[in-house]
N, C-alpha and C positions, 0 to 999 in steps of 0.2 A: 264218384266221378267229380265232386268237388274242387278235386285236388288238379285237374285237367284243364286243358284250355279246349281240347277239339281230342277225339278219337276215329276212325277209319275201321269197319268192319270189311272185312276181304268179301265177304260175298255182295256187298252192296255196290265194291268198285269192281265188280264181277273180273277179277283176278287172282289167282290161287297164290296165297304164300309157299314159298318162300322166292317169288318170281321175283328179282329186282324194280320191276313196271310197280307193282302197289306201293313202293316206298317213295319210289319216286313223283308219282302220283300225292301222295300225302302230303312230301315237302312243297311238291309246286300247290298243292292248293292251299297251303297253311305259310306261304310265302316264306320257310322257314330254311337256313342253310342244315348239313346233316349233324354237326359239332352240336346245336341248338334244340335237337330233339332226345327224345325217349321211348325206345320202342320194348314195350313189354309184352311178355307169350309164353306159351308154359315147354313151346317147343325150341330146342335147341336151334337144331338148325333152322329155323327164323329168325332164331335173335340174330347166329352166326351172319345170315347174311345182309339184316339189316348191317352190322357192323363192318362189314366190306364196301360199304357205300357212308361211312363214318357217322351211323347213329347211335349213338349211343344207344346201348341194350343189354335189359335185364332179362334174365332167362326166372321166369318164377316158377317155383319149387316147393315153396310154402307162407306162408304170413308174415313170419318171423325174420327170413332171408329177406322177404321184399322189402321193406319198410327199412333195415338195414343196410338196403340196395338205393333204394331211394332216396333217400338221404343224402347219400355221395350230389345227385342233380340240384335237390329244392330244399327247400323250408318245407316243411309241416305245420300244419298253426292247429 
């Protein structure tokens, strides 16, 4: 969690993914436009529809593909 600035679990914005409301929720309270985030999930269609709302998203899959994924957004240190 290091590597984060702020994270959002769906049960605690008591909103089911892959509802449009939790993402947008997220931006407004991290004051963030959707080009400027990263939304990661092991399920497809979440990532799918964060990215309809232009967040960037990684669908993770395994360890190897993420950090590979990641990469493309940040630095790693």
């Amino acid at each position: 969690m290091k590597y984060f600035d702020m994270f959002f679990a769906s049960y605690k914005l008591k909103v089911s993914k892959p509802d449009p409301k939790i993402f947008r929720i997220a931006l407004n309270k991290t004051n963030t436009i959707p080009a400027e985030s990263i939304y990661i999930d092991d399920l497809k269609k979440n990532v799918d529809a964060a990215k309809l709302l232009g967040i960037n998203g990684i669908h993770y899959t395994n360890i190897k593909k993420f950090y590979k994924e990641i990469k493309k957004y940040i630095l790693l240190q």
